[in-house]
Structure formats: structure tokens, C-alpha cells
C-alpha positions in Angstrom: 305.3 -77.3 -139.2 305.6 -80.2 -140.8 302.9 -82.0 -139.6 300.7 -79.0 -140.9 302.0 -79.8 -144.3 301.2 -83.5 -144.2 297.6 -82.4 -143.0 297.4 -79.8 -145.7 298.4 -82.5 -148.6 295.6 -84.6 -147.0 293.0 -82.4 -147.5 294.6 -81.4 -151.1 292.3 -84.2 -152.7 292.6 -83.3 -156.4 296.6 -81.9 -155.4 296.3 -78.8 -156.7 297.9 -76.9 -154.1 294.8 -75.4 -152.5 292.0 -76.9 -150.1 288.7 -75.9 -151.6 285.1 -75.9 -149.8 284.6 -79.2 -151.3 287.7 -80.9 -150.2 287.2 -79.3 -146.3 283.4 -80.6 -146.5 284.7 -84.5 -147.7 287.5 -84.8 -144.9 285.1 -83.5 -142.8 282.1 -86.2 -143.7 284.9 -88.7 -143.7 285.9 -88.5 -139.8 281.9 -88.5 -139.3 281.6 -84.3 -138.9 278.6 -83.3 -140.8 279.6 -80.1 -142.3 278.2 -76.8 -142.0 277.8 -74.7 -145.5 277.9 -71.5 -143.0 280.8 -72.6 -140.6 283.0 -73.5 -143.7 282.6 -70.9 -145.6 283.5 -68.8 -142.8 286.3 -70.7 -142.2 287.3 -70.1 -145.7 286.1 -66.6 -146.0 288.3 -65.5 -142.6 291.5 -66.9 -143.7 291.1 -66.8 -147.6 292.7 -63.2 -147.6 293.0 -63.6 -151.6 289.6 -64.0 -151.4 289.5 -66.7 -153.8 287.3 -69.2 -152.8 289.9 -71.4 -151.6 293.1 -71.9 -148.9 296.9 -71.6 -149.8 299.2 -73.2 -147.9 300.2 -69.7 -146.5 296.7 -68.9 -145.5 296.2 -73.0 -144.3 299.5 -72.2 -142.0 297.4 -69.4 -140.2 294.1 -71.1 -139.9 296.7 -73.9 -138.0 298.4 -71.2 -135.9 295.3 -69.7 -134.6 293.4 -72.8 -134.2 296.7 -74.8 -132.6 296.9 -72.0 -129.6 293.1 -72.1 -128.3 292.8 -75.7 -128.8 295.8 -77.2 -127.1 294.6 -74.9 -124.0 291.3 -77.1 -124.0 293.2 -80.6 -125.0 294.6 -80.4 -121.9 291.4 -79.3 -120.1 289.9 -82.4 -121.6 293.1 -84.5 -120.4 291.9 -84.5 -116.6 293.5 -87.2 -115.7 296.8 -85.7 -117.0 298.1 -89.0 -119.1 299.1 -86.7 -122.4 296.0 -88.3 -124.1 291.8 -87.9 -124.2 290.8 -91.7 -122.9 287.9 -92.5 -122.2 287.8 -91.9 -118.6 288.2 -88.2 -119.9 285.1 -88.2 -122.6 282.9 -89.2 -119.5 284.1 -86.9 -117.0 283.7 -84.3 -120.0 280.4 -84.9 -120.9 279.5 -85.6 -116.7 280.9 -81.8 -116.0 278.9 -80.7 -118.5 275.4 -82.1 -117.2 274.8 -85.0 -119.6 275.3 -88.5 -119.3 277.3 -90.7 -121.5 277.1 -94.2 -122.0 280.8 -96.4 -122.5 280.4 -97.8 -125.7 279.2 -94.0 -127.0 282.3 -92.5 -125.3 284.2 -95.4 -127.2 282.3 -94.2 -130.2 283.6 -90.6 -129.7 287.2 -91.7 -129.3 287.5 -93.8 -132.2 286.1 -90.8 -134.3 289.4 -89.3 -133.4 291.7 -92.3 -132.9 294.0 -92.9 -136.2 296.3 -95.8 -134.5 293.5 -97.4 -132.7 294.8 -96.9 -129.8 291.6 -95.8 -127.8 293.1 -93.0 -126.6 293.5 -89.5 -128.8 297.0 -88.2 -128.6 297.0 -84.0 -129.6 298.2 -84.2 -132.8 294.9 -87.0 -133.6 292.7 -84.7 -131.4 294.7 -81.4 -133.7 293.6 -83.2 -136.9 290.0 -84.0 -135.5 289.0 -79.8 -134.5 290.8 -78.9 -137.4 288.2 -79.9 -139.7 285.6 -79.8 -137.8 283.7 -76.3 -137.5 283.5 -75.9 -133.5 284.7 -73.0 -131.8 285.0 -74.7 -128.4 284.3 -77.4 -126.0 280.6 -77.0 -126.1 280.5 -77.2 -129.5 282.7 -80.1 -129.8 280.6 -81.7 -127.4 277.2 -81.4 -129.5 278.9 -82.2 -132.7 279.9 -85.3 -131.0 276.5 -85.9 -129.9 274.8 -85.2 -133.2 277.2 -87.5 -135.0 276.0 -90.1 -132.4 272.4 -89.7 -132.9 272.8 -89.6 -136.9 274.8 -92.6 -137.1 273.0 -96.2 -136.6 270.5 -95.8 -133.6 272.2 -98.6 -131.1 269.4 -101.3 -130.6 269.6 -101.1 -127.0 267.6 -97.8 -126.0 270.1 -97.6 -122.8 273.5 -96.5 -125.0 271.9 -93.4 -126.0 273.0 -90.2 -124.9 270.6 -88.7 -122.1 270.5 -85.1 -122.6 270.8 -83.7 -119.5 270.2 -85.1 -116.0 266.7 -83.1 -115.8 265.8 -86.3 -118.0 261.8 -86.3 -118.9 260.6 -89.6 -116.7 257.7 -90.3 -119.3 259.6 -92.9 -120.9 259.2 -90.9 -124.2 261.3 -89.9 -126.3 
């Protein structure tokens, strides 16, 4: 629980003992999530059970707890190669078992929106941290919020590092 408490203080911008909408939204635009008015409020309005606008450590605790069960279950799905850590190897058969291509330097992208020790790899408590604030529900989701970070951020120079959306690619040459 701990670590839940160090997360909570970390989201606690102004330290006033509760993480607001606005505080959620910054950690979220911070580790390069663009955040959702809709999925945070419900975030907010499904654990806020005071209904003030805003989560207590008590209501933070089971936000964690729910969100800690169904996503270790899909850390480890991620984890094919069964090292205790999402490497990059595991982004690309990820995004490959899910019909779209991947280039390396986007999966590296992907990791290092994730990786706090710069590692590149994502252990579960940096993977934990990451779905925490960001609004998915599951793998798919986590998926295209990867993908849409990628394709808001810089557009790479080299056409060929983009993300192909599926393999049923259009051979037009367009975009």
C-alpha cells in the first residue's frame, strides 16, 4: 500500500489531501496521455462516493484495488516473453497480435512513455503508474492511446516509422 500512497502524494499537486479533475488531467498530459473530459470524470464520478468532485485517499485506495486486479492479469499477458518486464520485444508482438504494424523506434517511443528509470523495459509498478492515469479500460484501448499519443507528437521525418494501421494497408501511397 505504500506505493499507492507515494502515487497518491504525486498526483496531490497543490497537497491538499485530495486529487481533483485537474490534477488527474496534468499527470496525465505529463506522461503524454491526452485526457478525456468524459473518461475522467467517470473515473471520478465512480469512485468519488462523497460525491464531491474530487478523490480521498480512501476512495484513491479503491480506484487502486480495482484497477491493480484487472490490470496485472494483462501486464503479464503483455509480458510474452515471461522476463517480469514489457520490453520491446513484447510492444511488437503486442501490437503484431493485434493486426498492426509497429515500427522499433515507435515501440521505443511507447516504452519510454512508461519507463521512469530508463531502463527500456517497464517493470509493473511503472506499467501500474502508467494505466493508472490513463483512462483505458483494456488492452485495446491502451493500444490506441499509444497510437494516438504517437501520431500527436512530432510526425518522425521518415514516412517509414509511422504506425501502419492494420495489414489491409491502402497501396495508394496515400495517406
Amino acid at each position: 500500500m505504500d506505493h499507492f500512497r507515494g502515487l497518491f502524494e504525486k498526483l496531490d499537486k497543490n497537497k491538499d489531501g485530495f486529487i481533483s479533475t485537474e490534477e488527474l488531467q496534468s499527470e496525465m498530459r505529463r506522461i503524454g496521455v491526452e485526457p478525456v473530459n468524459e473518461k475522467v470524470k467517470a473515473i471520478l464520478s465512480s469512485y468519488d462516493k462523497n460525491e464531491d468532485g474530487r478523490l480521498s485517499y480512501q476512495e484513491f485506495l479503491v480506484y487502486m484495488m480495482d484497477k491493480e486486479k484487472k490490470w496485472k492479469i494483462d501486464f503479464h499477458a503483455i509480458d510474452r516473453n515471461e522476463s517480469g518486464v514489457i520490453d520491446l520485444e513484447d510492444i511488437m508482438t503486442l501490437f503484431k497480435e493485434l493486426g498492426l504494424i509497429i515500427s522499433k523506434p515507435n515501440a521505443k517511443r511507447i516504452i519510454q512513455m512508461m519507463d521512469k528509470d530508463n531502463s527500456m523495459t517497464v517493470d509493473w509498478e511503472e506499467f501500474l503508474h502508467h494505466v493508472i492515469v490513463n483512462p483505458a479500460e483494456n488492452i485495446g484501448e491502451l493500444v490506441s492511446s499509444w497510437k494516438h499519443n504517437l501520431d500527436t507528437q512530432s510526425r518522425p521525418l521518415d514516412p517509414a516509422l509511422d504506425i501502419i494501421g492494420d495489414n489491409k494497408a491502402d497501396d495508394s501511397g496515400g495517406p
